[in-house]
N, CA, C and O atoms as a DFTB+ gen file, in Angstrom:
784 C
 N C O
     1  1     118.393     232.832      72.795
     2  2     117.104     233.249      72.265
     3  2     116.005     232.857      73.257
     4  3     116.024     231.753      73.801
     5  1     115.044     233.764      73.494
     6  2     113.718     233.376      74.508
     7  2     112.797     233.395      74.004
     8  3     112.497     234.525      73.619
     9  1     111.634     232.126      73.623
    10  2     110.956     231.568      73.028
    11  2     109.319     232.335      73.696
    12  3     109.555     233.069      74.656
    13  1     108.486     232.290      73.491
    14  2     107.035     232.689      74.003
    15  2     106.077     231.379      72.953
    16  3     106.024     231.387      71.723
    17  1     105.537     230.547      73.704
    18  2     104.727     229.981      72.762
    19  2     103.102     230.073      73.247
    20  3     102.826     229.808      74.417
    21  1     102.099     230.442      72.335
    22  2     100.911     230.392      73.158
    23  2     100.214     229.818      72.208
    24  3     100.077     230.243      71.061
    25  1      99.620     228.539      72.808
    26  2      98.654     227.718      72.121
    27  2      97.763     227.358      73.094
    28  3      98.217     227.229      74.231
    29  1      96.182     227.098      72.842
    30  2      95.197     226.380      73.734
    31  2      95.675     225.146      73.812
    32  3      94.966     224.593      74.653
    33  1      96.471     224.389      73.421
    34  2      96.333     222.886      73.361
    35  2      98.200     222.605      73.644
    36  3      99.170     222.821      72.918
    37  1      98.075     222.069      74.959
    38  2      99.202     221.973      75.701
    39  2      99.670     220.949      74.983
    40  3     100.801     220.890      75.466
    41  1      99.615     219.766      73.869
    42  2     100.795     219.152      73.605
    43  2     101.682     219.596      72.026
    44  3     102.601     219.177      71.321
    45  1     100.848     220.533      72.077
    46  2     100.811     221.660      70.866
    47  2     102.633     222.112      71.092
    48  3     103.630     221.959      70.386
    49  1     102.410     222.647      72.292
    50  2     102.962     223.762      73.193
    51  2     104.406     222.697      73.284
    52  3     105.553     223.005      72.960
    53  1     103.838     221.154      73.922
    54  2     105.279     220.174      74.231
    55  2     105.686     219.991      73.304
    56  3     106.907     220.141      73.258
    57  1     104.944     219.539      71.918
    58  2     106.132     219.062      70.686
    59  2     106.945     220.104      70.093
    60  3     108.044     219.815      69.621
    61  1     106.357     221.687      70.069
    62  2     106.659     222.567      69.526
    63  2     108.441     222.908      70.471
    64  3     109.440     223.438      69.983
    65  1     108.284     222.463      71.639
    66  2     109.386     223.145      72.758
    67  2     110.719     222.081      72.124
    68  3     111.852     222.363      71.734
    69  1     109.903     220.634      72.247
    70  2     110.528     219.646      71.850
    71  2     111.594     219.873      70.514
    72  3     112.772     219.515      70.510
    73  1     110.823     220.611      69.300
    74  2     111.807     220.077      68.282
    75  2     112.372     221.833      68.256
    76  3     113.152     222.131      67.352
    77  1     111.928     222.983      69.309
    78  2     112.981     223.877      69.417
    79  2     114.116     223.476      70.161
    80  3     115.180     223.826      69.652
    81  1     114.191     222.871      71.172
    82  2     115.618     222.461      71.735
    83  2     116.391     221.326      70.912
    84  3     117.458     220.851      71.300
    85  1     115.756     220.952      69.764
    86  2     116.592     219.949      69.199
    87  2     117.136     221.158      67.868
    88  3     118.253     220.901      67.419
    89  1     116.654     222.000      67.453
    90  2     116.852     222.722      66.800
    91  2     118.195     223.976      67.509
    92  3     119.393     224.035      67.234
    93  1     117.471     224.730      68.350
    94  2     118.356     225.720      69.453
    95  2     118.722     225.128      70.751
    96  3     118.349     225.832      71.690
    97  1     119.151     224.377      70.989
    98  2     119.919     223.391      72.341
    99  2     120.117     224.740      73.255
   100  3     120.171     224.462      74.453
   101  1     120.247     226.272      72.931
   102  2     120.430     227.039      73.929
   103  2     119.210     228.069      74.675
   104  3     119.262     228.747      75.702
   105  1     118.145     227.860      73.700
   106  2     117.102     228.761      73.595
   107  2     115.899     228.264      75.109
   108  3     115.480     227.170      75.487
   109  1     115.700     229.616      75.593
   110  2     114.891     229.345      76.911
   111  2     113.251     229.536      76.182
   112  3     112.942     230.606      75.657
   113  1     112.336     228.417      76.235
   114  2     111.164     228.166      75.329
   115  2     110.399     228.540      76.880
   116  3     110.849     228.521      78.025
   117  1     109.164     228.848      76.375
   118  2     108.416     229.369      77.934
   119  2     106.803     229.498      77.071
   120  3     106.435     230.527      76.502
   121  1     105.878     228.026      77.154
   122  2     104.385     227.882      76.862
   123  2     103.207     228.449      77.811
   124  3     103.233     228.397      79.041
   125  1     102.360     228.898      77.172
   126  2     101.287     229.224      77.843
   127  2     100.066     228.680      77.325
   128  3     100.156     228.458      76.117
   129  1      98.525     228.278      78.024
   130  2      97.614     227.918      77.205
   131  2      96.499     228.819      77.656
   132  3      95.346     228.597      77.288
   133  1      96.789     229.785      78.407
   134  2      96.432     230.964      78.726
   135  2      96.632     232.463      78.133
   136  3      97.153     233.390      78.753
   137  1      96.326     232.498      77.350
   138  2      96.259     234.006      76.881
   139  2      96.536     235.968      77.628
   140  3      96.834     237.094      77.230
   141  1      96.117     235.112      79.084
   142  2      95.851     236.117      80.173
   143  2      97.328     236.191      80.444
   144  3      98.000     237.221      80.387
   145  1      97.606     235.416      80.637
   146  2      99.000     235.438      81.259
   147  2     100.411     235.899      80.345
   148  3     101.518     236.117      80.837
   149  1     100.108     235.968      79.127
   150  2     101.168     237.066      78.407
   151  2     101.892     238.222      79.367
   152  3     103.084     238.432      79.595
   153  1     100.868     238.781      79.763
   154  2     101.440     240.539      80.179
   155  2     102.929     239.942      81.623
   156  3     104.103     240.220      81.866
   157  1     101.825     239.017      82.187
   158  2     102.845     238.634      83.493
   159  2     104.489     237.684      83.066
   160  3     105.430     237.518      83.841
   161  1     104.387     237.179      81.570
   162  2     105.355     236.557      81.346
   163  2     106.264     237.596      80.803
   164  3     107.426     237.657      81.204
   165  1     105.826     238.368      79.964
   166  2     106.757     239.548      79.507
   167  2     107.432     240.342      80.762
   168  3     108.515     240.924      80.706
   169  1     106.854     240.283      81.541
   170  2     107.442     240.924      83.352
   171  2     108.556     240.488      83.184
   172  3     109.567     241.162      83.383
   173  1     108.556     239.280      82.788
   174  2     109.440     238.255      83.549
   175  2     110.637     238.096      82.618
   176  3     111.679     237.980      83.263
   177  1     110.800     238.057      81.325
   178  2     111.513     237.784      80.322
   179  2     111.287     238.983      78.771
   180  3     110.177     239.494      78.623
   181  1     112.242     239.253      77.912
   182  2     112.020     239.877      77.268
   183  2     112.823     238.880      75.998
   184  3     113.960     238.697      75.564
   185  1     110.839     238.205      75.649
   186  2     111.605     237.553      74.441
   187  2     111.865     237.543      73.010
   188  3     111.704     238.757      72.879
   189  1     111.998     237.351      72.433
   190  2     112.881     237.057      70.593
   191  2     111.741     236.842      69.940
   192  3     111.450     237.751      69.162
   193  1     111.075     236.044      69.984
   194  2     109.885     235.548      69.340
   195  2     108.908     234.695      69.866
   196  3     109.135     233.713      70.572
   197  1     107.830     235.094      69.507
   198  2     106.260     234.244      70.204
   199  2     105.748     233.607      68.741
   200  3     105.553     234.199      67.679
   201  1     105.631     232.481      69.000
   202  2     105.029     231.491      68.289
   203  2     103.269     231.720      69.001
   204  3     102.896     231.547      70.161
   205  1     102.446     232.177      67.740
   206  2     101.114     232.503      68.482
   207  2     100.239     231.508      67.681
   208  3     100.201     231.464      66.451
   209  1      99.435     230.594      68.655
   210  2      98.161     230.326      67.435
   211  2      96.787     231.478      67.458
   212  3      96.611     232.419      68.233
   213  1      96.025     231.064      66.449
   214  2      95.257     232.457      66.013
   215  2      93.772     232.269      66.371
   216  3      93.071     233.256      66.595
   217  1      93.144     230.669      66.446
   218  2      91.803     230.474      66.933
   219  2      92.325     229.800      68.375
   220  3      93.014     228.791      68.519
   221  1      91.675     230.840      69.565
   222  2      91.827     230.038      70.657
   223  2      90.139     230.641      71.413
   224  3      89.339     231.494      71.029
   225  1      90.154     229.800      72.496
   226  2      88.787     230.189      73.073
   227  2      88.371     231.548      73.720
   228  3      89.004     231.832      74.737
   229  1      87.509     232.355      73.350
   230  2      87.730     233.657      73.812
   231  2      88.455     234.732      73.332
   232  3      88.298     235.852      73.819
   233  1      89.440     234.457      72.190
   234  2      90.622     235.468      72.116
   235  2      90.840     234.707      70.702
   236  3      90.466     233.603      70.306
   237  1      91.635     235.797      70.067
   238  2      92.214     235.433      68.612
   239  2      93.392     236.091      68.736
   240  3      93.495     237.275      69.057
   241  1      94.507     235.164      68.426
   242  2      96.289     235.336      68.518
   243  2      96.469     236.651      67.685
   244  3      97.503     237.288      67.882
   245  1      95.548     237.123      66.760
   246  2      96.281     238.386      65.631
   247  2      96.153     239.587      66.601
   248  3      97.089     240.315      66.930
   249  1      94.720     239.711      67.062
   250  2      94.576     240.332      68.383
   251  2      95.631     240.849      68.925
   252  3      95.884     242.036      69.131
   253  1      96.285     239.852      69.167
   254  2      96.967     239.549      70.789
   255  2      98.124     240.092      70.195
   256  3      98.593     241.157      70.598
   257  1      98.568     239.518      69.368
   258  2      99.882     239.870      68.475
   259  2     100.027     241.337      68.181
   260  3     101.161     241.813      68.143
   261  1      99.174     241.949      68.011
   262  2      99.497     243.631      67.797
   263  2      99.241     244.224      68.693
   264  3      99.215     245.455      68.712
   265  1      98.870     243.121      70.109
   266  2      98.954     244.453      71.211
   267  2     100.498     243.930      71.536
   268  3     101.302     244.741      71.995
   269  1     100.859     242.670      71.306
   270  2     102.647     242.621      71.889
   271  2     103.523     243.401      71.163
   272  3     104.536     243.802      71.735
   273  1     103.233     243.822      69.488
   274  2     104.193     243.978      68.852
   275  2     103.528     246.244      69.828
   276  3     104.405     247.061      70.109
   277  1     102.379     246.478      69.999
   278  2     102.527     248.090      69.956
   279  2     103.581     248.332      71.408
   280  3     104.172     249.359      71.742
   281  1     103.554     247.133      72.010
   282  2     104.894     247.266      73.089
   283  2     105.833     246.714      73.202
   284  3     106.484     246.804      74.243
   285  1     106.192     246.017      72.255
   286  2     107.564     245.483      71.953
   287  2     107.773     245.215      70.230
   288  3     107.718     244.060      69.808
   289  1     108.019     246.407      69.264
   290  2     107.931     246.115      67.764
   291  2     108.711     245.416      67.246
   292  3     108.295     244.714      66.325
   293  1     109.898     245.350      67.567
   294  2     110.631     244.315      67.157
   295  2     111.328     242.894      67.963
   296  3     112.403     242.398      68.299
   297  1     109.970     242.690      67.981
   298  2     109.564     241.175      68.232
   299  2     109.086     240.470      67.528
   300  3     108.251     241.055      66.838
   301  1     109.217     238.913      67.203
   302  2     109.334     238.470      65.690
   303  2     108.099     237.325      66.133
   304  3     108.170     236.388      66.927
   305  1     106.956     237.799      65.287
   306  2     105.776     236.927      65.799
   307  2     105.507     235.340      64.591
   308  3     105.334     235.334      63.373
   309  1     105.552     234.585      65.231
   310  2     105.597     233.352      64.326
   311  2     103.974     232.684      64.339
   312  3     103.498     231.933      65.191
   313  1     103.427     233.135      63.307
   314  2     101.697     232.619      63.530
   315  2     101.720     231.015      63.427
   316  3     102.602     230.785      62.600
   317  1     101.116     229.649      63.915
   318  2     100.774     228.485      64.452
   319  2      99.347     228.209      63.889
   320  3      98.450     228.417      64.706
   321  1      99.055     227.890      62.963
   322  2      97.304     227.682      62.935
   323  2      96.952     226.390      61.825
   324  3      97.639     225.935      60.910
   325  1      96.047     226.138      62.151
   326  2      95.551     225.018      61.310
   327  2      94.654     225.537      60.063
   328  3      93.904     224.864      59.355
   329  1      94.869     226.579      60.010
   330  2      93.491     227.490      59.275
   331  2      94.317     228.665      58.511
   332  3      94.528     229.759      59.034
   333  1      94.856     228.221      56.914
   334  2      95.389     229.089      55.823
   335  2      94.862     230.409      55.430
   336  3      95.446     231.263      54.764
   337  1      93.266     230.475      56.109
   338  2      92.706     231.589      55.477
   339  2      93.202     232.924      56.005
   340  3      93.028     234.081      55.623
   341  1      93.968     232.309      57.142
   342  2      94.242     234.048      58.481
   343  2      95.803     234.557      57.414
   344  3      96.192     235.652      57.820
   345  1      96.316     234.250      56.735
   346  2      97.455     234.400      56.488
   347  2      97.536     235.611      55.845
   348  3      98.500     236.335      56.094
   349  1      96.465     236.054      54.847
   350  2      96.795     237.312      54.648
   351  2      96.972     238.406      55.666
   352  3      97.901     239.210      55.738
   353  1      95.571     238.254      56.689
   354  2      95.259     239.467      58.009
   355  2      97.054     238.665      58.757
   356  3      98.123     239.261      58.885
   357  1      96.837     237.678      58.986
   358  2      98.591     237.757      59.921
   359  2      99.469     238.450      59.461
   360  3     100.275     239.004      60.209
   361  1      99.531     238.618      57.733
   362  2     101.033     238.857      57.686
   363  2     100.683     240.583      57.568
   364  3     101.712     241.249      57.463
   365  1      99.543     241.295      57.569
   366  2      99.047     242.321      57.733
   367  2     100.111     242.970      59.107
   368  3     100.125     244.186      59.298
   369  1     100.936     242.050      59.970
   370  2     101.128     242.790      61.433
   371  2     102.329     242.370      60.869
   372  3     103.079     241.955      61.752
   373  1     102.765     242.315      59.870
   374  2     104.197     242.172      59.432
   375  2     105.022     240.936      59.680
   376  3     106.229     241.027      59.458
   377  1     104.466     239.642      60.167
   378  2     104.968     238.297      61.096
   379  2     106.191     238.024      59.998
   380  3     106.143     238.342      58.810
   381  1     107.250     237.389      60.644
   382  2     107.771     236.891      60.715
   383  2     107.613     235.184      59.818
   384  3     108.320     234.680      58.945
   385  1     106.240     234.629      60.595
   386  2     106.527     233.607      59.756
   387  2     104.853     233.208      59.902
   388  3     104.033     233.626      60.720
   389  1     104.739     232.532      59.120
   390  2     103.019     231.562      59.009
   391  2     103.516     230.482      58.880
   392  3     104.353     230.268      58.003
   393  1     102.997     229.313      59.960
   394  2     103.158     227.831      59.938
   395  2     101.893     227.273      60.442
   396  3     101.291     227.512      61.489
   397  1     101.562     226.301      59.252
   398  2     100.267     225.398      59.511
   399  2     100.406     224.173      59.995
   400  3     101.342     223.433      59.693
   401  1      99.298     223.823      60.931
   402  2      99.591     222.651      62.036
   403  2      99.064     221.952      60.802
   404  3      98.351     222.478      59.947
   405  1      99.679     220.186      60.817
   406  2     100.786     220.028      61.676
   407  2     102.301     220.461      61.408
   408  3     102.759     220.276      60.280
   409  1     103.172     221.090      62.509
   410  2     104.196     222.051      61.902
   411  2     105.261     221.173      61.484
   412  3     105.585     220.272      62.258
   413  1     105.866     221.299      60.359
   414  2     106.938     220.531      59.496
   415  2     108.070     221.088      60.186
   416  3     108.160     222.266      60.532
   417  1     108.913     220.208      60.368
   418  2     110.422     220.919      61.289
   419  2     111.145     221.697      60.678
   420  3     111.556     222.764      61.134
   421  1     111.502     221.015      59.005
   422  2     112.250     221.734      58.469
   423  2     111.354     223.108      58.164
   424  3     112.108     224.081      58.125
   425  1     110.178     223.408      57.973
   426  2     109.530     224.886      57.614
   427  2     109.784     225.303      58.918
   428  3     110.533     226.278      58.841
   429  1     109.506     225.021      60.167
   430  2     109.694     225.197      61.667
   431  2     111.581     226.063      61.679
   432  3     111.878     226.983      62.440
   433  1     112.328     225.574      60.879
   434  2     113.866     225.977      60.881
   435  2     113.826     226.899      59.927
   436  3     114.503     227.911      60.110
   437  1     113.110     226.789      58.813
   438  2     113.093     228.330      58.093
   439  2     112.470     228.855      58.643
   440  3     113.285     229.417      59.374
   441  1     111.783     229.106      58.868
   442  2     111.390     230.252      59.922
   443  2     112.026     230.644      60.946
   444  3     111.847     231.831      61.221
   445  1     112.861     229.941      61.760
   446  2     113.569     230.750      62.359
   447  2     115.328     231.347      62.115
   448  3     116.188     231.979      62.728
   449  1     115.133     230.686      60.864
   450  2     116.578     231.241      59.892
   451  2     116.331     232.590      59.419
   452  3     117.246     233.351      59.105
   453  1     114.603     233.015      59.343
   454  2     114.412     233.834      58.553
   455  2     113.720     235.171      58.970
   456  3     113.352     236.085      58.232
   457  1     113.612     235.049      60.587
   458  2     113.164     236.174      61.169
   459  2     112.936     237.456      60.887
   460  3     113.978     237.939      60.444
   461  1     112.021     238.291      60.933
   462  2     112.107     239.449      60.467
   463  2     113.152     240.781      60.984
   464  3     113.397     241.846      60.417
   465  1     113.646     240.213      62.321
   466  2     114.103     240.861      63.681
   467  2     115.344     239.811      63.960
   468  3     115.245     239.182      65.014
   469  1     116.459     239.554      63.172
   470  2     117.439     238.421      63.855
   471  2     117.783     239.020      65.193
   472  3     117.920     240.151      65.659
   473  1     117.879     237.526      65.693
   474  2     118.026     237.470      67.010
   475  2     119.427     236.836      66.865
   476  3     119.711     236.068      65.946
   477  1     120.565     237.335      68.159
   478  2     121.994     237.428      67.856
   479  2     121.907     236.121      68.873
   480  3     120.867     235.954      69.511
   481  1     123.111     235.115      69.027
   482  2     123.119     234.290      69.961
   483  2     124.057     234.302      71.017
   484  3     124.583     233.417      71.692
   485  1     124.120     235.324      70.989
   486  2     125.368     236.053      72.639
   487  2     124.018     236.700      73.297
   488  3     123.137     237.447      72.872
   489  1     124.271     236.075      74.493
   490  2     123.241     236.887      75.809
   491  2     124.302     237.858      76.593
   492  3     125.510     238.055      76.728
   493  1     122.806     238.406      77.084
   494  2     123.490     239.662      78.178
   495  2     124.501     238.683      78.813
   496  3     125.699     238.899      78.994
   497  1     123.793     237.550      79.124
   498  2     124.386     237.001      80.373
   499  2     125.804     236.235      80.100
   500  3     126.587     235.881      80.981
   501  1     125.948     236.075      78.864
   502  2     126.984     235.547      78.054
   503  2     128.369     236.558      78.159
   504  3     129.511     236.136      78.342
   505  1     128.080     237.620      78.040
   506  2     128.484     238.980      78.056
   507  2     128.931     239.018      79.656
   508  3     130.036     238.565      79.955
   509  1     128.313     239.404      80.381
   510  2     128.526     239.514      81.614
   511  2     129.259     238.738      82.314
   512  3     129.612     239.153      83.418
   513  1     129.710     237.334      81.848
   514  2     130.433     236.307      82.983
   515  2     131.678     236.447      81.807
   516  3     132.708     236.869      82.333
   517  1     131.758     236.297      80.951
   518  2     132.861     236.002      79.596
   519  2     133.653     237.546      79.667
   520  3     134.860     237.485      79.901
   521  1     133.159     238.673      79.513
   522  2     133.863     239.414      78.978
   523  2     134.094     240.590      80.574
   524  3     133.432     240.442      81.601
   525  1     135.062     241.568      80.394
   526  2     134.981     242.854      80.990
   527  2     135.775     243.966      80.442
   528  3     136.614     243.914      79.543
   529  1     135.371     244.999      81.139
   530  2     136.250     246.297      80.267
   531  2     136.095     246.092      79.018
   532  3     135.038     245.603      78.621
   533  1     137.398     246.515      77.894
   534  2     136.752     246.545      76.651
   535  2     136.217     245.398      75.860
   536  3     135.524     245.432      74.843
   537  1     136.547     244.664      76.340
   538  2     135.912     243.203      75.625
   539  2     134.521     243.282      75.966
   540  3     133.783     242.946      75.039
   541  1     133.800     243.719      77.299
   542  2     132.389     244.111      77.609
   543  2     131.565     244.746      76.560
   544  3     130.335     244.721      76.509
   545  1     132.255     245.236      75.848
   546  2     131.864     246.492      74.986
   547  2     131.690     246.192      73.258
   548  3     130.754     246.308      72.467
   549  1     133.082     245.761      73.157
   550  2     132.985     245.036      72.247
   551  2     132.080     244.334      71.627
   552  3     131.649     244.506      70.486
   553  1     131.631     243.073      72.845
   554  2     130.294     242.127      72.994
   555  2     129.336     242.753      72.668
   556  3     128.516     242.298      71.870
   557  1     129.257     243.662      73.088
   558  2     127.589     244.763      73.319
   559  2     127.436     244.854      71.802
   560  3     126.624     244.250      71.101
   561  1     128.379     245.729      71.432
   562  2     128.566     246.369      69.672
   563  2     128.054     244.815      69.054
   564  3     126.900     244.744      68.632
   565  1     128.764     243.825      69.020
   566  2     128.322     242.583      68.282
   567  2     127.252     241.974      68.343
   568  3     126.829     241.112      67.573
   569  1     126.802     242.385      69.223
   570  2     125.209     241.647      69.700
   571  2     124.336     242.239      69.124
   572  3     123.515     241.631      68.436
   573  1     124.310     243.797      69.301
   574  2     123.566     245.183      68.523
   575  2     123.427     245.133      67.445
   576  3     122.346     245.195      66.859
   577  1     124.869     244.966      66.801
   578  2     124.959     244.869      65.481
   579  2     124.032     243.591      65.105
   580  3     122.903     243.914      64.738
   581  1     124.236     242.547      65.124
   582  2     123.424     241.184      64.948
   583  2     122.098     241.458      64.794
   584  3     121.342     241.478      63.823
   585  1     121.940     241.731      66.327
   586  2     120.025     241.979      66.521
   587  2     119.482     242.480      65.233
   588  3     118.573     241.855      64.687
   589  1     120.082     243.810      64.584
   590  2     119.611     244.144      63.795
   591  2     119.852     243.558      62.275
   592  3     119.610     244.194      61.249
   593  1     120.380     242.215      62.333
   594  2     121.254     241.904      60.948
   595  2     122.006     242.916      59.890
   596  3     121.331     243.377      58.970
   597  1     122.663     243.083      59.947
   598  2     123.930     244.221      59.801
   599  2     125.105     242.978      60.178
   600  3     125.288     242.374      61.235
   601  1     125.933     242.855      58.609
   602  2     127.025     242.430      59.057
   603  2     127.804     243.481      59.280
   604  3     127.361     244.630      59.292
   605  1     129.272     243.123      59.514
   606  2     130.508     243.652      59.866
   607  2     130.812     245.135      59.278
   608  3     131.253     246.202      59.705
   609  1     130.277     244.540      57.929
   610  2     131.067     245.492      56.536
   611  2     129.671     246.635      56.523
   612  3     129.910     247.842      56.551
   613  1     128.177     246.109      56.476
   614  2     127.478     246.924      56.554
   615  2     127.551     247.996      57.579
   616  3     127.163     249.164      57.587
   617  1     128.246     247.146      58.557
   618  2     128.214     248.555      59.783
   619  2     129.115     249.164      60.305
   620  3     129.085     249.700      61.413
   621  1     130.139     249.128      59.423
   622  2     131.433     249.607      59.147
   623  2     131.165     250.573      57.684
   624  3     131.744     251.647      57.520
   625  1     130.385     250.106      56.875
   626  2     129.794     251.358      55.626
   627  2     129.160     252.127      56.326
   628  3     129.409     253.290      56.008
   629  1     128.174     252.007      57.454
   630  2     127.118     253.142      57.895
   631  2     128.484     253.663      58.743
   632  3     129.010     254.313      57.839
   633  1     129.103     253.755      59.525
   634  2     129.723     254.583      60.186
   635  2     130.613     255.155      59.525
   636  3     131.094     256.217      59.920
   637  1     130.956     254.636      58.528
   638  2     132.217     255.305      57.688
   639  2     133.960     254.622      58.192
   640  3     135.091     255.044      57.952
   641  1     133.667     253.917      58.644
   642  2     134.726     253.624      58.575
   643  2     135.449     252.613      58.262
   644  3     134.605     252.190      57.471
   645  1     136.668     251.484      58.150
   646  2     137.119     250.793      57.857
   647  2     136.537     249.143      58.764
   648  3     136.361     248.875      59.952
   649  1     136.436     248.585      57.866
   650  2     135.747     246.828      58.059
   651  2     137.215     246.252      59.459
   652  3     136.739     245.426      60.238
   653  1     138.428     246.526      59.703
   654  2     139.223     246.265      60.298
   655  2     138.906     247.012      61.607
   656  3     139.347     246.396      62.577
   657  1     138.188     248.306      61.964
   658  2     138.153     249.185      62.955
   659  2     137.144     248.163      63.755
   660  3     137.303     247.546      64.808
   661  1     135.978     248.234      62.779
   662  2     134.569     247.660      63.574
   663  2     135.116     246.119      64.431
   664  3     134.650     245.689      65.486
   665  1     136.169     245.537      63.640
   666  2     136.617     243.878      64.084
   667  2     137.634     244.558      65.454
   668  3     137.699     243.778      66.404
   669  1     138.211     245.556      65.593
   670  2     139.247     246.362      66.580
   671  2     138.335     246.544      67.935
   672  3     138.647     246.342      69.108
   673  1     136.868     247.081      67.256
   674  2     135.899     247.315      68.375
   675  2     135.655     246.003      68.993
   676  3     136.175     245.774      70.085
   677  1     134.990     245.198      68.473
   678  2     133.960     244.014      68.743
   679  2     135.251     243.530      69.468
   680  3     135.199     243.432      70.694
   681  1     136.759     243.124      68.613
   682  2     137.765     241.998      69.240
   683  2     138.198     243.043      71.304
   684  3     139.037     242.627      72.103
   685  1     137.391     244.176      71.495
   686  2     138.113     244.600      72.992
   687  2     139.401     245.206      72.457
   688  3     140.075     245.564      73.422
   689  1     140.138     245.519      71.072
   690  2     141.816     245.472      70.894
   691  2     141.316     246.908      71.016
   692  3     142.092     247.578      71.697
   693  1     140.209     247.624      70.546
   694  2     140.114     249.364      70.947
   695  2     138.727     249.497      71.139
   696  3     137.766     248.846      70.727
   697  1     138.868     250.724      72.030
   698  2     137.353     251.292      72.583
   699  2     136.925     252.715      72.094
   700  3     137.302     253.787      72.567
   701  1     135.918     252.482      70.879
   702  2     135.845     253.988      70.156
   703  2     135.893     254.824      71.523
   704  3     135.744     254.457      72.689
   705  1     136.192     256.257      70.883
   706  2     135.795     257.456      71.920
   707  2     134.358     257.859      71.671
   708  3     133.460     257.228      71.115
   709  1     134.360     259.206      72.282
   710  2     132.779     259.051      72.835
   711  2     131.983     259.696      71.411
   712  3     130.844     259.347      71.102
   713  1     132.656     260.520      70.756
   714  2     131.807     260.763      69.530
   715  2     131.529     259.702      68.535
   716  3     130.478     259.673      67.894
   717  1     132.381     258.921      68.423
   718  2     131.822     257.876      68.140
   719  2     131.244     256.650      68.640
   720  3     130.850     255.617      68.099
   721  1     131.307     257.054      69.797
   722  2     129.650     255.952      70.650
   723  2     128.725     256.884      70.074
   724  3     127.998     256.397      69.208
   725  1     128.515     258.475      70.414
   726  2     127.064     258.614      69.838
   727  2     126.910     257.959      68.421
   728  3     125.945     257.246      68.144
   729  1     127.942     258.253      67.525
   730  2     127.147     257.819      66.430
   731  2     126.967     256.146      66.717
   732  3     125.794     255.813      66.887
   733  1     127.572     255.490      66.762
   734  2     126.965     253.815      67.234
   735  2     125.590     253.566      67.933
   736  3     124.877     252.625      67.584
   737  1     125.197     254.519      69.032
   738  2     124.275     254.201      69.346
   739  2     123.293     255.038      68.573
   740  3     122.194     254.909      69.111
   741  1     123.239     255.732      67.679
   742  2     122.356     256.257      66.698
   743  2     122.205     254.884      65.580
   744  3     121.212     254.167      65.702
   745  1     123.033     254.636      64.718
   746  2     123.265     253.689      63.790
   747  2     122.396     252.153      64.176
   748  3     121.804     251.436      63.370
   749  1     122.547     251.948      65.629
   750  2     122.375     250.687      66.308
   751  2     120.668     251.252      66.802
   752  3     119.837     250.417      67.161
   753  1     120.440     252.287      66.766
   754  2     118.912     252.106      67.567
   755  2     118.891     252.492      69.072
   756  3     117.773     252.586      69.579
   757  1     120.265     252.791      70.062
   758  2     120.271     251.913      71.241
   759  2     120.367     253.433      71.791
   760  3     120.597     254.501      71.224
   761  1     120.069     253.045      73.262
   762  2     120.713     254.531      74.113
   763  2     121.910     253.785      75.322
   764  3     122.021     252.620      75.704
   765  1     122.609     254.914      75.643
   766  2     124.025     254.555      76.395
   767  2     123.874     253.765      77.643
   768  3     124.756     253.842      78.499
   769  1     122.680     252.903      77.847
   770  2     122.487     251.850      79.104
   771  2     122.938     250.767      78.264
   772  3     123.871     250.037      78.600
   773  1     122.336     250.649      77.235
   774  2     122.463     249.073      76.419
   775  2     124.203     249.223      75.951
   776  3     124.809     248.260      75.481
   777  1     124.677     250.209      76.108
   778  2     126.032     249.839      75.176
   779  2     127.032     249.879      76.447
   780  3     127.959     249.092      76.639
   781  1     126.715     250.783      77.140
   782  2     128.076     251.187      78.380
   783  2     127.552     250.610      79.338
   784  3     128.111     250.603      80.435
């Protein structure tokens, strides 16, 4: 999972990183106390969720938040604020989660149990050194599937077919044919870069 945190107040930014790696031990957390610098970090990484606060100097996080979500929508925005009153206009952009400073760990873990957008915990890159050929593929399907929370059985009902096929796909033991990649990558959202 790749973290985005943007707060004016850099120890905001350290405790918050702090009790995510004690929480996700795998998750790449990446703070800013700069606002400007969003566009150049998204260059750089394409992440899961931004933890935004909402009063900063010059700029207001809800702002900011619906220009990330009109270019990346399913991205799971976690609002940060000391100030209960924004919660209706936040959850107006559909967030994910509202947490008031100072942030409680355990509300800090529901919230990210509870994403609006689950985020799967197999990386590309996980994928790429671990698997090849059909096991490559497999991975892909399981990750897809996840992202969108869709278990096994749900996405084995949308395709029509048997809960044992979809486990045939994901396990590498078979590689649908190609009419049924289109329908997978219809079902999944995806086009044939993300799956093949």
């Amino acid at each position: 999972m790749k973290i985005l945190i943007v707060d004016d107040h850099q120890f905001i930014i350290d405790d918050l990183i702090d009790d995510l790696k004690e929480l996700l031990p795998d998750a790449k957390c990446v703070g800013t106390t700069k606002p400007a610098e969003i566009p150049s970090l998204f260059e750089r990484d394409r992440f899961d969720v931004v933890f935004m606060d909402i009063e900063m100097p010059g700029t207001n996080g809800i702002k900011l938040a619906r220009t990330i979500l009109a270019a990346n929508p399913r991205i799971n925005i976690i609002y940060i604020t000391g100030f209960s009153s924004y919660a209706v206009e936040a959850f107006k952009t559909f967030a994910s989660g509202f947490l008031e400073k100072p942030i409680i760990r355990e509300e800090l873990k529901d919230a990210l149990d509870n994403l609006r957008y689950p985020v799967s915990n197999i990386t590309d890159e996980m994928i790429m050194q671990e698997y090849s050929g059909k096991g490559l593929i497999g991975k892909k399907i399981t990750k897809m599937r996840e992202e969108r929370g869709m278990s096994r059985q749900e996405f084995a009902g949308a395709m029509g077919v048997a809960g044992q096929t979809v486990y045939r796909w994901e396990s590498g033991e078979r590689v649908p044919d190609m009419p049924t990649f289109l329908r997978i990558m219809k079902i999944l959202g995806i086009d044939s870069e993300k799956l093949i």
